[in-house]
One Martini backbone bead per residue (centre of mass of N, CA, C, O) as a GRO file, in nm:
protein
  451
    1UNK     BB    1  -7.543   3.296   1.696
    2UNK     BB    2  -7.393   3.036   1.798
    3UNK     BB    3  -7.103   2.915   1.944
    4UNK     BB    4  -6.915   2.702   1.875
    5UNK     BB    5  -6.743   2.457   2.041
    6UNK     BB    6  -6.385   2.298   2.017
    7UNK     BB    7  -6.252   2.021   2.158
    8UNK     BB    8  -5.929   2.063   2.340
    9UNK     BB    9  -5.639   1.883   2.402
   10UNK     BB   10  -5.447   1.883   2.707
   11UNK     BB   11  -5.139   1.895   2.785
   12UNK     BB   12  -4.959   1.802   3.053
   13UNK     BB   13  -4.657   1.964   3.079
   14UNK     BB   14  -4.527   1.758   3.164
   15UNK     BB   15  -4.563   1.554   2.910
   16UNK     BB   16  -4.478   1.792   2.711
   17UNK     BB   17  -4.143   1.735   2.843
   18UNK     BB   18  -3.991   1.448   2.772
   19UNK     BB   19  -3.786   1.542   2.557
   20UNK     BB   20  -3.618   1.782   2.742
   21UNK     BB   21  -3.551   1.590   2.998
   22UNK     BB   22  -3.393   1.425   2.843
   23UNK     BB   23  -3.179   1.550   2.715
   24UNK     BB   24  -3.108   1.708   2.967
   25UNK     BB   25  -2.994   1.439   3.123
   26UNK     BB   26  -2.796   1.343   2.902
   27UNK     BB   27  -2.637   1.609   2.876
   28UNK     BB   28  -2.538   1.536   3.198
   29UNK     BB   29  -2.564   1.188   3.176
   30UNK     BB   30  -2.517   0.943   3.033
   31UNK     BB   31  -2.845   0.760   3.034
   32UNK     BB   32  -3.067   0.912   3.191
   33UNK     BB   33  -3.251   0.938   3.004
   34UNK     BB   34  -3.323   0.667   2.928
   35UNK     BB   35  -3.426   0.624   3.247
   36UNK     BB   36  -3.635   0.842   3.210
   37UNK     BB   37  -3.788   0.615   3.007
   38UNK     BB   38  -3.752   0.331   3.088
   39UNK     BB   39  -3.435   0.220   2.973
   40UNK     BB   40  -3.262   0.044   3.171
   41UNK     BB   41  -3.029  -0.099   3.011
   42UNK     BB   42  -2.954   0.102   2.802
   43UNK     BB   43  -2.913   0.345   3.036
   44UNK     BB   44  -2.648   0.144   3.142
   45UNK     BB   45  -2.477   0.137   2.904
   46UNK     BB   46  -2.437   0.431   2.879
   47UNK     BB   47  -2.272   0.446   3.140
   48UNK     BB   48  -2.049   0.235   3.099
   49UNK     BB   49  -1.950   0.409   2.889
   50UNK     BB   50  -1.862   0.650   3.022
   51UNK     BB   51  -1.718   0.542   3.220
   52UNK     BB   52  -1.478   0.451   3.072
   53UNK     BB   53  -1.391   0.696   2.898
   54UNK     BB   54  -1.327   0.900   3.137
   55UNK     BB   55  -1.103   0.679   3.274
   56UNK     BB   56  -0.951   0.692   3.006
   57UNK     BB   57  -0.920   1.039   2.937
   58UNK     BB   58  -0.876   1.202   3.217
   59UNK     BB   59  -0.513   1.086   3.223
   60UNK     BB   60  -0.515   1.202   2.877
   61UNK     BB   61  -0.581   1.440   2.734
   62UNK     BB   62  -0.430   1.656   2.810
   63UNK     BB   63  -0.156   1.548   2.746
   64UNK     BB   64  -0.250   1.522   2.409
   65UNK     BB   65  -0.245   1.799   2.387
   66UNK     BB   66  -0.004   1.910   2.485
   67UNK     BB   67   0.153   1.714   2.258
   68UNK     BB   68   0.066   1.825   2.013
   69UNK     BB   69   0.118   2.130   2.045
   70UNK     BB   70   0.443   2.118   2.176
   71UNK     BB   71   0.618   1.864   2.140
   72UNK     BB   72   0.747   1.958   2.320
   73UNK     BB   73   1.029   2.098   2.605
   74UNK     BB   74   1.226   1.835   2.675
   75UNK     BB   75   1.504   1.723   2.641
   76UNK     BB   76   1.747   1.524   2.667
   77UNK     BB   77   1.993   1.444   2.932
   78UNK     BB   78   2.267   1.521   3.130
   79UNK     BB   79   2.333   1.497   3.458
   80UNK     BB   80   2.366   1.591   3.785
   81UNK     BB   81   2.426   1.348   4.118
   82UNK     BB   82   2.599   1.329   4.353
   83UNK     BB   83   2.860   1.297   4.122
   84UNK     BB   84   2.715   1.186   3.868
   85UNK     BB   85   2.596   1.060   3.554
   86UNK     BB   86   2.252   1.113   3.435
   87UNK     BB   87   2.018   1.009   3.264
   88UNK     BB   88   1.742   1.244   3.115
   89UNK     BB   89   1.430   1.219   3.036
   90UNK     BB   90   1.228   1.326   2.769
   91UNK     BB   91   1.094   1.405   2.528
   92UNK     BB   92   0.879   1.277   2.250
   93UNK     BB   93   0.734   1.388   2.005
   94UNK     BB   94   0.640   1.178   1.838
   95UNK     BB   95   0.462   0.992   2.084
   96UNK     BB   96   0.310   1.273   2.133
   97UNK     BB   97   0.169   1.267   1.885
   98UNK     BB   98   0.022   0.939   1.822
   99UNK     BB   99  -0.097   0.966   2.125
  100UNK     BB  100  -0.287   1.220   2.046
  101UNK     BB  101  -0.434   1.091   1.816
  102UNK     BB  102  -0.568   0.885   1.930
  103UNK     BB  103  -0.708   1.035   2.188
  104UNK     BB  104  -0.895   1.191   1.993
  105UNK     BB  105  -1.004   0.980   1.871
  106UNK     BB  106  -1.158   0.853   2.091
  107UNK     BB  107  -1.303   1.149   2.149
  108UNK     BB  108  -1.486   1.111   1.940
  109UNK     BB  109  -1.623   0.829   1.960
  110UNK     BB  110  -1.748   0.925   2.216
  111UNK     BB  111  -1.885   1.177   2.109
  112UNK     BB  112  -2.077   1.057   1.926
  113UNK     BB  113  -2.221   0.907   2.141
  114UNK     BB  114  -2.327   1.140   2.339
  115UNK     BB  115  -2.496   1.237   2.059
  116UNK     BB  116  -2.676   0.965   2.060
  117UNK     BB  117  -2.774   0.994   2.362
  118UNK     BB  118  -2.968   1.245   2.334
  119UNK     BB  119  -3.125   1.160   2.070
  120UNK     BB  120  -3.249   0.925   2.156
  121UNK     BB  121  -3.391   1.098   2.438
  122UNK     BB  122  -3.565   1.261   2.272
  123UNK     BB  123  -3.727   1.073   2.103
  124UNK     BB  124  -3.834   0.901   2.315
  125UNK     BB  125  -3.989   1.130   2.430
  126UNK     BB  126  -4.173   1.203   2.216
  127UNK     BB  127  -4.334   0.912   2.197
  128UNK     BB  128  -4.451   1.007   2.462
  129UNK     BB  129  -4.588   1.248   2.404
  130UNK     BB  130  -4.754   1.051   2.174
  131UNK     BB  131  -4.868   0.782   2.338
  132UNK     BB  132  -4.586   0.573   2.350
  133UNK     BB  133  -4.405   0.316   2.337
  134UNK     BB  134  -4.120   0.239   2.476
  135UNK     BB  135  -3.879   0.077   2.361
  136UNK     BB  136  -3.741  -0.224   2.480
  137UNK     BB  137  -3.475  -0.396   2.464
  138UNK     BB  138  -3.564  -0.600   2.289
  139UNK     BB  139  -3.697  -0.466   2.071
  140UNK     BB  140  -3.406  -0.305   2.007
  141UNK     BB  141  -3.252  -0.526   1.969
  142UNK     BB  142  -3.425  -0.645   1.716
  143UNK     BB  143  -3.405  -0.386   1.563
  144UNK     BB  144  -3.122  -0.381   1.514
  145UNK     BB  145  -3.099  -0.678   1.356
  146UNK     BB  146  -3.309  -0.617   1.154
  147UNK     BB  147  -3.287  -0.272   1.051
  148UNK     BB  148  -2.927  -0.253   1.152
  149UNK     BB  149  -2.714  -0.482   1.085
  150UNK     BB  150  -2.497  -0.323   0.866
  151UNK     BB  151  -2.434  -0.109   1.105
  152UNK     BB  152  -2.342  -0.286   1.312
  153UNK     BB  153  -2.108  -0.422   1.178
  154UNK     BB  154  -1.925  -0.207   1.029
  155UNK     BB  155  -1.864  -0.079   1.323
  156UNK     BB  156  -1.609  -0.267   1.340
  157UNK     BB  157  -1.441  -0.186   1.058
  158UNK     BB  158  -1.458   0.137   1.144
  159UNK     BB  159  -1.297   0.123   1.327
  160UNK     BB  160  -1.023  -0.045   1.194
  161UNK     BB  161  -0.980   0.228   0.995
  162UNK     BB  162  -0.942   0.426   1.188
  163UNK     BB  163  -0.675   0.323   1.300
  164UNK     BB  164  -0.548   0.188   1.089
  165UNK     BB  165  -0.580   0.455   0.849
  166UNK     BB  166  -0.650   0.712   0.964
  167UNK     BB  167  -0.394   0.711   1.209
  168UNK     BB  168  -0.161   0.720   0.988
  169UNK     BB  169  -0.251   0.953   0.795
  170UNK     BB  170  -0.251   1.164   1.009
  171UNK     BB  171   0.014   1.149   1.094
  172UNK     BB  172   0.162   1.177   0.819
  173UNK     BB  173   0.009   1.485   0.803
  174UNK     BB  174   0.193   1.589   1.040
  175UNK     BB  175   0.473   1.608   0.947
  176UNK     BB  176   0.436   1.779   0.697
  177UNK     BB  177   0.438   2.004   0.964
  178UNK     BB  178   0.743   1.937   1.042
  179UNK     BB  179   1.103   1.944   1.136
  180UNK     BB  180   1.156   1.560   1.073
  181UNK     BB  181   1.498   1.553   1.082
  182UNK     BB  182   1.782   1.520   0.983
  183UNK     BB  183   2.000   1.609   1.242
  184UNK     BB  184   1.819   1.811   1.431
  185UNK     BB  185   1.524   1.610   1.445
  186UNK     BB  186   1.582   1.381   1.677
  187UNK     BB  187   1.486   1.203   1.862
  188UNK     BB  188   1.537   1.242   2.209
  189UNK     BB  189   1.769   1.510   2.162
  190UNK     BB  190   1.537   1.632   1.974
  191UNK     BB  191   1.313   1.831   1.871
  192UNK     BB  192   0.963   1.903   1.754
  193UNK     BB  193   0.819   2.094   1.542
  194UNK     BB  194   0.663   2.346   1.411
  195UNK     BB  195   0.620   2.459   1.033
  196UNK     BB  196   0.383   2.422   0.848
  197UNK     BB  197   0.477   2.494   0.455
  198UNK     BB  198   0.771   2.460   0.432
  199UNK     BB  199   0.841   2.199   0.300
  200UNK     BB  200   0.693   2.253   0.059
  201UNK     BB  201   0.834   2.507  -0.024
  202UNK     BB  202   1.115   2.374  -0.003
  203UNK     BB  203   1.049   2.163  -0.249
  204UNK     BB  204   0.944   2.425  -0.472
  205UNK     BB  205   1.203   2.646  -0.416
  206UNK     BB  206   1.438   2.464  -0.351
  207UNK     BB  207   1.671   2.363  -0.554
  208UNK     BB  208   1.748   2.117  -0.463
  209UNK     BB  209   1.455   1.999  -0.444
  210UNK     BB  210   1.301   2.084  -0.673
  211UNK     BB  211   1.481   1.934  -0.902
  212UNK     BB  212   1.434   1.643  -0.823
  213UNK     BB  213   1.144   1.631  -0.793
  214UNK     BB  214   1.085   1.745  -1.111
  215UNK     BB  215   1.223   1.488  -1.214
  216UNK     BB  216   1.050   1.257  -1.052
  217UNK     BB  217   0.784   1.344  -1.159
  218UNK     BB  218   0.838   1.341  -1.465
  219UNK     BB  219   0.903   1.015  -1.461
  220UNK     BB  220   0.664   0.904  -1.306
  221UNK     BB  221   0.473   1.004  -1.532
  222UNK     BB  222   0.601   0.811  -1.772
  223UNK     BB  223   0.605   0.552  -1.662
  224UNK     BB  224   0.310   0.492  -1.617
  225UNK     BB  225   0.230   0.540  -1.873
  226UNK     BB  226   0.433   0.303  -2.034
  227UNK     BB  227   0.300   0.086  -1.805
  228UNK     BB  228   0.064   0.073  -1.908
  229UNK     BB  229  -0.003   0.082  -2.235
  230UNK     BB  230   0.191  -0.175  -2.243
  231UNK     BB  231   0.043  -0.400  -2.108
  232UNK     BB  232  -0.218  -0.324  -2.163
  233UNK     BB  233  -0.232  -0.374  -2.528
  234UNK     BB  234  -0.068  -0.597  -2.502
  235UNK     BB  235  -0.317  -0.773  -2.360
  236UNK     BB  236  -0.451  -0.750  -2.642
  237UNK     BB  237  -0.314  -0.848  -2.822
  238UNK     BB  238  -0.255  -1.131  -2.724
  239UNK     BB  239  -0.547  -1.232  -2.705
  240UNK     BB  240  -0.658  -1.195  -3.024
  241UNK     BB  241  -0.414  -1.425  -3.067
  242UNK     BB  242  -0.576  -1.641  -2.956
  243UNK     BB  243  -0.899  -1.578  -3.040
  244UNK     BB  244  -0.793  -1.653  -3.349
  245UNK     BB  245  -0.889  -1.846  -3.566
  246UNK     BB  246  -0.697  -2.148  -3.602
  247UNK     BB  247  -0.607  -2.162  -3.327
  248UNK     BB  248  -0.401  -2.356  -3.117
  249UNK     BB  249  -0.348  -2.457  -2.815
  250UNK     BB  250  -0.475  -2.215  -2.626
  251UNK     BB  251  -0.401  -2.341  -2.342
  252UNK     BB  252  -0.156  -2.329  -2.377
  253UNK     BB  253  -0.070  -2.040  -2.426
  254UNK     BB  254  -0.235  -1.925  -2.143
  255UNK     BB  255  -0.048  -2.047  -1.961
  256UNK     BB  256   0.249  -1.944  -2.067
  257UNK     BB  257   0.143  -1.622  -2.005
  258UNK     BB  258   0.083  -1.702  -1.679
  259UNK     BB  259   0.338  -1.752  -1.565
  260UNK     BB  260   0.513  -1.481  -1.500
  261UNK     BB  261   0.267  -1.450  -1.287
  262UNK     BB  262   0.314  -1.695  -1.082
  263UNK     BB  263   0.547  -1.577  -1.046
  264UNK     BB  264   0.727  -1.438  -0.809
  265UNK     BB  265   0.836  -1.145  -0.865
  266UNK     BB  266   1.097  -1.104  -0.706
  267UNK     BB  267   1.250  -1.349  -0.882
  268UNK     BB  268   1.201  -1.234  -1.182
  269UNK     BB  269   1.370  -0.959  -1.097
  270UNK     BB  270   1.646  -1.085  -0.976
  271UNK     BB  271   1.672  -1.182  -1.257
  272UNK     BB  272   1.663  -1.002  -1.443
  273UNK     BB  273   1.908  -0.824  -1.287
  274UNK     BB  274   2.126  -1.069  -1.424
  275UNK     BB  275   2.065  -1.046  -1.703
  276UNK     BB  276   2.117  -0.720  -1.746
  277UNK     BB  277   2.450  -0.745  -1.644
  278UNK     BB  278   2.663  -0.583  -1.851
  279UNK     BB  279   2.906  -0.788  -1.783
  280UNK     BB  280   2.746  -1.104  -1.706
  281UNK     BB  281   2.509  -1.102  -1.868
  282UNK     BB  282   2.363  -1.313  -2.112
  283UNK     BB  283   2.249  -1.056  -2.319
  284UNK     BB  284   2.561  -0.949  -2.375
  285UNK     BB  285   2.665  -1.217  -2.465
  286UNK     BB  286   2.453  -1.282  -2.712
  287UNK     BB  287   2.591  -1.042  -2.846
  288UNK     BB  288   2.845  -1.107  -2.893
  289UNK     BB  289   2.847  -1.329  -3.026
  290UNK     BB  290   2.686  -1.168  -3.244
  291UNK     BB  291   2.873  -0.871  -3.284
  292UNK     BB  292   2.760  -0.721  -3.052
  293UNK     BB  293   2.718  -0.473  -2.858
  294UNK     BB  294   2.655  -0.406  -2.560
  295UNK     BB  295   2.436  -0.288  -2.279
  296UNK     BB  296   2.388  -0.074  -2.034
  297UNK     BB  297   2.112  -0.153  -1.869
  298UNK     BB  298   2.165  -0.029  -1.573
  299UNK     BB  299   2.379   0.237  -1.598
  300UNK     BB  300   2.206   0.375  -1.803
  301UNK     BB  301   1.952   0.600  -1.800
  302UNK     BB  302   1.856   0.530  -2.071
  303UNK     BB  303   1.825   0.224  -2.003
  304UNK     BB  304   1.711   0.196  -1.737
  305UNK     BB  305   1.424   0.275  -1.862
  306UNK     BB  306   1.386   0.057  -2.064
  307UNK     BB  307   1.416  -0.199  -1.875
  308UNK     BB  308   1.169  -0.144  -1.700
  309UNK     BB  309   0.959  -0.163  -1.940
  310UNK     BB  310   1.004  -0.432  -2.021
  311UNK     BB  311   1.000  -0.603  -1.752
  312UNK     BB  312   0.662  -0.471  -1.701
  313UNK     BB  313   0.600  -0.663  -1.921
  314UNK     BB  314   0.603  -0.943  -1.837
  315UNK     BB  315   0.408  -0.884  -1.575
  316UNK     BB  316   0.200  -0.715  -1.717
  317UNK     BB  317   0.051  -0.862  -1.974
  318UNK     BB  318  -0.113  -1.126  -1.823
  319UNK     BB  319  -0.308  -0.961  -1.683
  320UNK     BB  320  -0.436  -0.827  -1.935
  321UNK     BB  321  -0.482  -1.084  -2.074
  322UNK     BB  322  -0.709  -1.205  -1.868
  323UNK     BB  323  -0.911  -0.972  -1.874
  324UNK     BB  324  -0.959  -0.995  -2.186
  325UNK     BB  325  -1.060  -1.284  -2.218
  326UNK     BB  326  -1.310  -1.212  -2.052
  327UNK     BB  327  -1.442  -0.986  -2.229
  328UNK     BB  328  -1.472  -1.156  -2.528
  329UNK     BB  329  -1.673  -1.369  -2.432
  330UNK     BB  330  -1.899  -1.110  -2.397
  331UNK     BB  331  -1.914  -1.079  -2.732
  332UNK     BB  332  -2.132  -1.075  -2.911
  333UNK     BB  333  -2.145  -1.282  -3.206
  334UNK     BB  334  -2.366  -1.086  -3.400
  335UNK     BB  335  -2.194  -0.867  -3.451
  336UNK     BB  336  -1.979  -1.025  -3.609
  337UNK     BB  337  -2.178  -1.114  -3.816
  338UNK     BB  338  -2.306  -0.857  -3.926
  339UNK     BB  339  -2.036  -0.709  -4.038
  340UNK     BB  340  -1.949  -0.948  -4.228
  341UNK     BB  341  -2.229  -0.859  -4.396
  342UNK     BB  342  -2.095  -0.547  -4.443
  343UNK     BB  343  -1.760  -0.631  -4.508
  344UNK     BB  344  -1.599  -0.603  -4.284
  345UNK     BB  345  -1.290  -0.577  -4.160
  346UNK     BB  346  -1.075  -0.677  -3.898
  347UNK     BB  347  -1.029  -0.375  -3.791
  348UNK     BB  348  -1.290  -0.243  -3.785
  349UNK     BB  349  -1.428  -0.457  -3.603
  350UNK     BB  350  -1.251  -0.383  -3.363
  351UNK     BB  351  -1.340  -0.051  -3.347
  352UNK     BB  352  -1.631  -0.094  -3.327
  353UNK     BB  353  -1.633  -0.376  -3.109
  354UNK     BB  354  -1.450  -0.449  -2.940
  355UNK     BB  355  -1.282  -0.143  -2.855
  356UNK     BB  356  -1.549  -0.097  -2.649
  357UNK     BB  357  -1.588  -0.354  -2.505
  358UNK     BB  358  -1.339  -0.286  -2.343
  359UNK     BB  359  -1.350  -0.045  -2.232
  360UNK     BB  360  -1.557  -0.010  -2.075
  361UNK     BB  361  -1.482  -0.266  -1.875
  362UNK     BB  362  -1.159  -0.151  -1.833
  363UNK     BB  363  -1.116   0.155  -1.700
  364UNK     BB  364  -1.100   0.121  -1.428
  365UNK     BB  365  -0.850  -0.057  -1.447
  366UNK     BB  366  -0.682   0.138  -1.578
  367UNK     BB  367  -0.666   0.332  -1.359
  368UNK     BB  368  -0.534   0.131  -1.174
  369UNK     BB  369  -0.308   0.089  -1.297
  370UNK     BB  370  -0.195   0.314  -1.313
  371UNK     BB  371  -0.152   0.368  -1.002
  372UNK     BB  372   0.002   0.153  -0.964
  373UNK     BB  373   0.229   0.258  -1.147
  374UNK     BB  374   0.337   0.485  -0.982
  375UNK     BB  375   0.353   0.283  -0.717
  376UNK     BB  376   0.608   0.071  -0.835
  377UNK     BB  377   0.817  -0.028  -0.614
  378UNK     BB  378   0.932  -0.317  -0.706
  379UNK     BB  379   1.063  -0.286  -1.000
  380UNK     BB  380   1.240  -0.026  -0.889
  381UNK     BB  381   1.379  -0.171  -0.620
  382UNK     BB  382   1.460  -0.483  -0.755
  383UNK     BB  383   1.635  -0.375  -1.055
  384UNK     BB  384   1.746  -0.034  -0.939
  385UNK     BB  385   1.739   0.088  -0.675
  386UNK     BB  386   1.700   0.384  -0.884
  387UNK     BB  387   1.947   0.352  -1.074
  388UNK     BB  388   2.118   0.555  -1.139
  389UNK     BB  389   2.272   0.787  -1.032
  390UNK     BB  390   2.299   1.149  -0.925
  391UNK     BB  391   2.440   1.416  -0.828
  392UNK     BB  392   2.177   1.645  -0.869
  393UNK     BB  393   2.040   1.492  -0.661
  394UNK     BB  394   1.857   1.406  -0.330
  395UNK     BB  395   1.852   1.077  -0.320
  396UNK     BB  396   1.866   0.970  -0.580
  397UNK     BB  397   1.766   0.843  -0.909
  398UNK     BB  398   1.668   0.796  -1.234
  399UNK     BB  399   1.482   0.572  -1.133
  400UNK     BB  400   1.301   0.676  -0.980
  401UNK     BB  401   1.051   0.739  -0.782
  402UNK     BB  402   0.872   0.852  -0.579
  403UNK     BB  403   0.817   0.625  -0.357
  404UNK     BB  404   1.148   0.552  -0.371
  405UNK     BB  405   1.231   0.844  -0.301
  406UNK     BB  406   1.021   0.828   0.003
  407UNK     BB  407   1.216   0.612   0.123
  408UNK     BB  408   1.501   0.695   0.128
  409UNK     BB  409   1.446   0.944   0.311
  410UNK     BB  410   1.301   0.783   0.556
  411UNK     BB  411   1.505   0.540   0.604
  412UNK     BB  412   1.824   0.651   0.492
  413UNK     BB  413   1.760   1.001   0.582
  414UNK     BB  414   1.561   1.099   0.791
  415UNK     BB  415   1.338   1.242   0.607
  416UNK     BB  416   1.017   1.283   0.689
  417UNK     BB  417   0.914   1.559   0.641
  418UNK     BB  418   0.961   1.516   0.308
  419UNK     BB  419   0.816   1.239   0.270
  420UNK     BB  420   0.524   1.324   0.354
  421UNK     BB  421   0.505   1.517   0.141
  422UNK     BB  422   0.514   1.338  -0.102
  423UNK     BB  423   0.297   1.191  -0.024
  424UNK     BB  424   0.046   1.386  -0.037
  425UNK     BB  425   0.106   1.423  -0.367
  426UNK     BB  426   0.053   1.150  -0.433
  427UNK     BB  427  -0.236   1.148  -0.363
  428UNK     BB  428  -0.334   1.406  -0.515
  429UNK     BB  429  -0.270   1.300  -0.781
  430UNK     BB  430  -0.413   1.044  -0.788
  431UNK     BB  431  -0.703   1.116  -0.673
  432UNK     BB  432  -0.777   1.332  -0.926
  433UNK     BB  433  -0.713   1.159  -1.187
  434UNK     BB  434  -0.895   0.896  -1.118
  435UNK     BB  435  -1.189   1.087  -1.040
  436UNK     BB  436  -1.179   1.243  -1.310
  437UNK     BB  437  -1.150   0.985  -1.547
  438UNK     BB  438  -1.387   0.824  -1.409
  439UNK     BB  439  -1.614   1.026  -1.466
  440UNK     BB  440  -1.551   1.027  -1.791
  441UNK     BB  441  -1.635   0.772  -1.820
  442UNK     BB  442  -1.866   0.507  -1.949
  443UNK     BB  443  -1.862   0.322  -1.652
  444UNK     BB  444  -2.031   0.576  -1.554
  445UNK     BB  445  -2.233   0.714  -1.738
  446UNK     BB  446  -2.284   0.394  -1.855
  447UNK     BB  447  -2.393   0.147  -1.678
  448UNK     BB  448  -2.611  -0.003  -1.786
  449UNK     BB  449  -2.568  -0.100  -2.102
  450UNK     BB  450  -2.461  -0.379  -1.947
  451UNK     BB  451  -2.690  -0.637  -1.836
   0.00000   0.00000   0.00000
């Protein structure tokens, strides 16, 4: 029997070579490949950013490694010169570390296109030794514009997050791993070292912080909570009766209760803050009027705690009551009519149709308010300042939040080291409670429901 032979095609292996020649050219000079492609304006463009990233990066790398590790070796000080005293500039901890953190960030994005260059090079070998055409400038600007238009763009908004959000939460995250405090490590006097977990243990360790913390920090989630569910439920009661059949004026209703939210925070916390004066205040006064004794609204820890809750359902009732007029008018009205045919109470209808349309569709927006309410810096920054004082506590008042305490650290008593750790803890509770209670809500398992 005769044996048939199939003809099979070789290719040269010069062609069958072009993927590895190409990168292996990339991989020597962002570029090559390119070139080797014969995609002469592309790899121009890669030698030119190759280019500029060295010429940027060879008299910074080195100096940025060793300042993010050494953190400096010489303080400043004075010297004795020719029979003067003449000041010597030492290292700057500081300087160099958030220097060192730009230049390691910049060598990440050229590292990144590095990688994207060799890509590239290999691709396009692979299409040549398939016998297709390297796609040139313009084709490639066209598939760019066309095919990739969305990352294109985005990649401009992901440098401005990576420099300015990613690189000072950076920043803030390697302080809370250095001794960077008064009185002895405030540069350029002195250096600051690295101390690695030190911080964090003696946050939780040592009494002196330890009681403070766990002080501020159960009375943090305390305010969250009553700050969240009154202002919450607040405007849901608000909504409810406005929207009750046979209210007149709703539109002056809504005005009224939407003023002050429209006035400046600022102005009605500082007006709150004279309202509230245990001495000169004139709820006071006219409590007094009325043969009541005044009350120490701002003095005594338990006043004080409560007046911010007060105070917080004025400012947050508003928010929460236009959300909730928003929701109600999408609750169809045959679901209302129908309940009534079925006998249903007033209280009923709410339980079983409003208030589950109304969760479902405000969940997300509750959890962001719990955080907002966690770090909610203005309302006791500018009505108690954090007082009353604790005698007790580390730089802190009464009515502290985290946030507030993490303020006063870091500006007025420069412990930056300590306010970064708290900072780190304030974004793990936030984020995990945040993540874990979104996945867990109707809003995430039952995104279609209403369409």
């Amino acid at each position: 029997m005769k044996q048939q032979h199939v003809p099979v095609t070789v290719k040269p292996n010069r062609e069958r070579q072009h993927r590895m020649t190409a990168a292996v050219l990339s991989l020597v000079l962002q570029g090559l490949g390119q070139l080797y492609n014969r995609q002469w304006i592309k790899g121009i463009c890669f030698l030119i950013l190759e280019g500029v990233g060295l010429a940027y990066l060879i008299p910074r790398l080195n100096q940025a490694v060793w300042g993010v590790w050494t953190l400096g070796e010489q303080t400043q000080r004075f010297v004795k010169v020719n029979g003067s005293t003449v000041l010597q500039q030492g290292d700057h901890s500081i300087f160099l570390l958030l220097n060192g953190i730009i230049v390691l960030l910049v060598f990440f994005v050229l590292l990144l296109l590095y990688i994207f260059n060799i890509r590239d090079a290999y691709i396009t070998g692979k299409l040549r030794e398939e016998g297709k055409q390297a796609t040139g400038a313009s084709a490639s600007l066209r598939y760019l514009l066309d095919k990739q238009f969305p990352y294109l763009f985005l990649s401009i908004p992901a440098l401005g997050i990576l420099f300015f959000t990613i690189m000072p939460i950076l920043f803030t995250i390697t302080l809370a791993f250095t001794n960077y405090s008064a009185p002895d490590h405030i540069p350029p006097a002195k250096l600051v070292d690295w101390v690695g977990f030190k911080t964090f243990t003696d946050l939780i360790q040592l009494k002196s912080w330890s009681h403070t913390f766990f002080g501020v920090l159960t009375w943090t989630v305390i305010w969250a909570i009553l700050a969240t569910v009154t202002t919450y439920f607040g405007g849901v009661l608000v909504a409810l009766l406005i929207e009750q059949k046979g209210i007149r004026f709703k539109k002056l209703w809504r005005t009224i209760f939407i003023l002050p939210y429209a006035i400046p925070q600022i102005i009605s916390l500082l007006l709150m803050r004279n309202l509230f004066n245990g001495q000169f205040g004139p709820i006071n006064t006219y409590m007094k009027a009325f043969g009541l004794e005044g009350l120490p609204w701002l003095t005594d820890p338990f006043w004080a705690k409560v007046t911010v809750v007060i105070v917080n359902m004025w400012i947050g009732i508003p928010v929460s009551m236009v959300l909730i007029l928003g929701v109600l008018t999408a609750i169809p009205r045959d679901l209302y009519e129908a309940a009534e045919v079925d006998g249903a109470s007033g209280f009923q209808k709410f339980r079983i149709i409003t208030l589950p349309f109304i969760m479902f569709a405000t969940t997300p927006v509750l959890i962001m308010q719990f955080a907002g309410n966690f770090n909610n810096f203005n309302v006791i920054f500018l009505l108690t300042n954090g007082n009353p004082l604790r005698g007790d506590y580390q730089y802190a008042g009464s009515t502290d939040l985290l946030v507030t305490w993490l303020y006063k650290l870091t500006l007025d008593n420069n412990k930056f080291n300590m306010a970064s750790a708290v900072g780190i803890i304030i974004f793990l509770i936030i984020a995990s409670f945040s993540i874990w209670n979104f996945r867990r809500s109707k809003s995430f398992k039952e995104e279609d429901m209403i369409q």
